[in-house]
N, C-alpha and C positions, 0 to 999 in steps of 0.2 A: 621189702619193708620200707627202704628206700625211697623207692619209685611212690607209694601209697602216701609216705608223709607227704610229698609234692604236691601230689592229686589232690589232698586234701586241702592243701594250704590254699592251692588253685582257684578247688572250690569255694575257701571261706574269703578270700581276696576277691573271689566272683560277686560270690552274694554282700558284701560290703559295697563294692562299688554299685550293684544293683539299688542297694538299700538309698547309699546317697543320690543317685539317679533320678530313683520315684521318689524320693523325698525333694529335689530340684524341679523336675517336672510338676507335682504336689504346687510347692509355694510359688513355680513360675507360669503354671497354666489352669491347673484347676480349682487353687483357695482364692474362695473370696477377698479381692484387696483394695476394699474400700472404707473409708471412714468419714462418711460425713451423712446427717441425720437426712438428710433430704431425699427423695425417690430419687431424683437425676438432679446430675449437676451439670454444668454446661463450662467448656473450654472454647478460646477462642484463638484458632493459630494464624497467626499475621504470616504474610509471603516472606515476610523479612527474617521470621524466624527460625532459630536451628535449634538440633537436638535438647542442647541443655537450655533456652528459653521453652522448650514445651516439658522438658523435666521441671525447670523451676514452678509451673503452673499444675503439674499434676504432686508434686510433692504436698500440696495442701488437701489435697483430696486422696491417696494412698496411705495403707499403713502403713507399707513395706517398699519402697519407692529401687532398693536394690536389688529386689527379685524382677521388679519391672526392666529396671536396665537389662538385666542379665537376659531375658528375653526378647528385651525390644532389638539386643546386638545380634542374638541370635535369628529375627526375624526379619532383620537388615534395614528394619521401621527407623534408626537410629541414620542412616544416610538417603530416606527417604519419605519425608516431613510434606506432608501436603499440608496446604494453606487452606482454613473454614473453621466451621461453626459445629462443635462435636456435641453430644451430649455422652455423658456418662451413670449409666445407672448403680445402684444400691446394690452393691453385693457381689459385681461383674470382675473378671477375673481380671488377669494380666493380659490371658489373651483375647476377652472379647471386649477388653481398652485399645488393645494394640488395632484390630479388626475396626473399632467404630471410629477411630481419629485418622483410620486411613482411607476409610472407604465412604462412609456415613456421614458427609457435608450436609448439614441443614438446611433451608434457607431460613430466611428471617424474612418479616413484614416491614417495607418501606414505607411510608404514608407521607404524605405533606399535602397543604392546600393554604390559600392562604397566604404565599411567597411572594411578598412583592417585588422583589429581584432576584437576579440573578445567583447575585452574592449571597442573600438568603436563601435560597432556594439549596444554593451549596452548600452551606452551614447545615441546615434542617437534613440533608442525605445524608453527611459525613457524618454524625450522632448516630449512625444507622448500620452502616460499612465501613469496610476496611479504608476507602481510599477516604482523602481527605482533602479539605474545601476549595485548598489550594488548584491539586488538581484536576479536582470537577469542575471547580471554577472556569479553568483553563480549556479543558474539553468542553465546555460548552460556550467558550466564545472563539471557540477555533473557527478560524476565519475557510479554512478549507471545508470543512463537513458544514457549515452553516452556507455558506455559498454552492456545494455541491444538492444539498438538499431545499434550495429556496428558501432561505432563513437570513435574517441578518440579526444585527445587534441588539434591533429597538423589537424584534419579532421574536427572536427567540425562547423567551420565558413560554409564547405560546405553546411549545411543543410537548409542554408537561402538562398533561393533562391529571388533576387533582385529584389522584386517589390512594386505594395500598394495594400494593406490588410484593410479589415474593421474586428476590433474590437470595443468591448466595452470597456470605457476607463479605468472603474476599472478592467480587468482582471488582474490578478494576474502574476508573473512571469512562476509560474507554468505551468498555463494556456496558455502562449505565447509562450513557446517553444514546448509546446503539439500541438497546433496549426501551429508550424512550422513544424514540424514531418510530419502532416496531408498534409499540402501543398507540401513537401517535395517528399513525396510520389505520393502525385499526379501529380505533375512534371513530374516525372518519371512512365510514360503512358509506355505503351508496343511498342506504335511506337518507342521510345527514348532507353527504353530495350535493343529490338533486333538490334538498330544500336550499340550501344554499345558492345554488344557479337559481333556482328560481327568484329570488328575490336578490337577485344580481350582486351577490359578492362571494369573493374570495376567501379559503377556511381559514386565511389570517385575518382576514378581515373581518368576520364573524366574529374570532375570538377577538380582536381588538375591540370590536362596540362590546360583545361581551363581557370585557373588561370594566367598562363605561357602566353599564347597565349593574353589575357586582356591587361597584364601590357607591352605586347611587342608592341599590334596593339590594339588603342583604333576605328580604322578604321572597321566598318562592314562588307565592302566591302571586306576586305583584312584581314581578321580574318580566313575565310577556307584555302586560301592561307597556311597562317601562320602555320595553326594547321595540315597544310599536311607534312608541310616541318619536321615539329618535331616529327610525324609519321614515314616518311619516316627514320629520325637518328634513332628512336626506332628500326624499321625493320631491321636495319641492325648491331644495337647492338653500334653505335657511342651516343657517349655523348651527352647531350642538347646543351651545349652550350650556354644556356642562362642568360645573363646577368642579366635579374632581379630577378634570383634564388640568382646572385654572393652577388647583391646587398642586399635582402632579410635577406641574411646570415650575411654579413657585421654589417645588421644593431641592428643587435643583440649581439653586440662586444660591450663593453665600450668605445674603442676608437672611434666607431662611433655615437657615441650617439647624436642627434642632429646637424647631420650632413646631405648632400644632397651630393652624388656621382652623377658628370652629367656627368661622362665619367669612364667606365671600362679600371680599369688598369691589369697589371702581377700580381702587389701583390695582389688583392682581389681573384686573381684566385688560389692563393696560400690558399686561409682560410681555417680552416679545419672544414667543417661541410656537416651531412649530405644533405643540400640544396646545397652545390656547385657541380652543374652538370655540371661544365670542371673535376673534380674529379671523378666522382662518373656518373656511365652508367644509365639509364630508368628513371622515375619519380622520383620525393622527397619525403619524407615523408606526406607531407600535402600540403595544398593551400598557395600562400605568396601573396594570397589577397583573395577579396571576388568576381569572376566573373558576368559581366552581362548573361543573357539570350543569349545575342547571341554570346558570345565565345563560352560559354556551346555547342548551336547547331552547332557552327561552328567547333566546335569538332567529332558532330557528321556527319556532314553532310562536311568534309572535302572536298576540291581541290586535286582529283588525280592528282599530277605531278611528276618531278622528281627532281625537288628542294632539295638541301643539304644546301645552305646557304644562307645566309640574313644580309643586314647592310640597316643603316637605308638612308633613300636617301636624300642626302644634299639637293637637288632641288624641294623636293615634299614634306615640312616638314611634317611630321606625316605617311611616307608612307616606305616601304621599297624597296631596291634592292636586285631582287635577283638569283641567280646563279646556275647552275649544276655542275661543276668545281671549284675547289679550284684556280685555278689559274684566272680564272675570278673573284673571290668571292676576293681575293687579288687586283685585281685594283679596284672593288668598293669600297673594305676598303680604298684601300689608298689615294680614292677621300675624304672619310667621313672625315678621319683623318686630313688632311688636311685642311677641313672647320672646326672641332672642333679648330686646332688650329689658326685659324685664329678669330676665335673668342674669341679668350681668356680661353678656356673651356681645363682644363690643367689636373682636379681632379674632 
């Protein structure tokens, strides 16, 4: 009789701790423990962070955030945190949260174009990724990887090439300009190569008129145009002439600081720096912005003409005139001139 009350006890002690068991298991792996109206949500876990900065982030999104713990310690997720871009969907237990923050890194969509420096350029990624401006900054004026790979300071910006990219959001800065390199590179296919040799410059130097060619014609249409006309000055050893070199150069003067030139004057053409191409014959030292895609090709894939000069055309805003002859290329100026100052456009 004895021995049976034991047995029994054994058993009703057994199925008790079973009971709370599958009721643990139940609220730690199988019940839905989500509350937020949205299909997915998204978490973002920085390298820096540890278990309870990714509980403080999922606490807004669980109902029950100590069934979570209690699983996440069990699943050892609690001392092994990876850094990314998780999504979480509507409904998802404990454990296919604990499964998709460990495994399931997203990427996200980079984009920029448009960077007229460096420093910009940094700013614009960092809104994007984990790493921040400081250090992309850094990484992409490092004098080692910019020298190793034929790049310098005034060249640099060239090696981004203006588009969207999927990364992962924690990549590093490192890792972001390695990966620009890569694109970089692939860019520059053998088709793009040999037009380049062929009309005798270098992929920096490409992208450098390219640059030129950008800030003169943001028009597609009118970009090979453009880049033939400044071809055509190189071929025969005349200066660029162009004004957004003047300006470029200007605006790295103190007295322009914070300033907007909407009309080239004599005295900018007087500055003295290497980017003033009234001064100074062939290309500048670097890019004086960051070109799209299709100045780039429009560089390559030039308008053979015989164009020597270009003003911009009063009547076709955003478009240019343009000439074989200086003394034509003199009555278009003296139309443009004319509309500038009729508008009040004096400096």
């Amino acid at each position: 009789m004895y021995i049976k009350k034991i047995l029994l006890a054994i058993v009703v002690i057994g199925l008790i701790v079973a009971v709370f068991f599958a009721n643990f298991v139940y609220k730690a792996m199988l019940k839905p423990n989500t509350k937020f109206d949205e299909e997915v949500a998204y978490i973002k876990i920085s390298s820096k962070d540890n278990y309870q900065d990714v509980r403080s982030k999922l606490e807004l999104l669980l109902e029950d955030i100590e069934s979570f713990d209690d699983l996440a310690e069990q699943k050892k997720y609690v001392s092994n945190i990876k850094a990314g871009r998780y999504a979480i969907k509507k409904g998802m237990t404990n454990n296919d949260i604990i499964n998709s923050i460990r495994s399931n890194n997203l990427a996200v969509k980079v984009s920029f174009n448009n960077q007229e420096t460096l420093e910009k350029l940094a700013g614009r990624v960092a809104s994007q990724i984990e790493a921040d401006s400081i250090s992309l900054l850094k990484a992409m004026k490092d004098d080692a990887f910019l020298s190793k790979n034929n790049f310098n300071e005034a060249t640099a910006l060239g090696m981004y090439i203006p588009n969207s990219y999927e990364f992962f959001w924690n990549t590093s800065a490192e890792k972001f300009t390695e990966r620009m390199l890569k694109e970089y590179n692939r860019f520059w296919n053998n088709s793009r190569l040999e037009k380049a040799k062929t009309i005798g410059l270098s992929e920096e130097e490409v992208i450098t008129l390219a640059s030129i060619v950008y800030e003169e014609s943001k028009q597609t249409s009118e970009q090979p145009r453009v880049a033939g006309l400044y071809l055509n000055r190189i071929k025969i050893g005349m200066p660029l002439q162009a004004d957004p070199t003047l300006k470029f150069a200007a605006y790295k003067l103190p007295e322009y600081k914070n300033t907007i030139i909407r009309r080239v004057l004599n005295v900018h053409k007087e500055i003295d720096s290497p980017y003033n191409t009234y001064k100074n014959t062939g290309l500048p030292p670097g890019l004086i912005a960051m070109p799209d895609i299709s100045a780039i090709d429009a560089v390559l894939n030039y308008e053979k003409h015989k164009y020597l000069y270009m003003v911009a055309d009063e009547k076709k805003i955003g478009y240019h005139k343009f000439a074989k002859t200086l003394s034509q290329h003199n009555v278009n100026a003296r139309e443009y001139h004319r509309y500038l100052t009729s508008q009040g456009i004096n400096r």
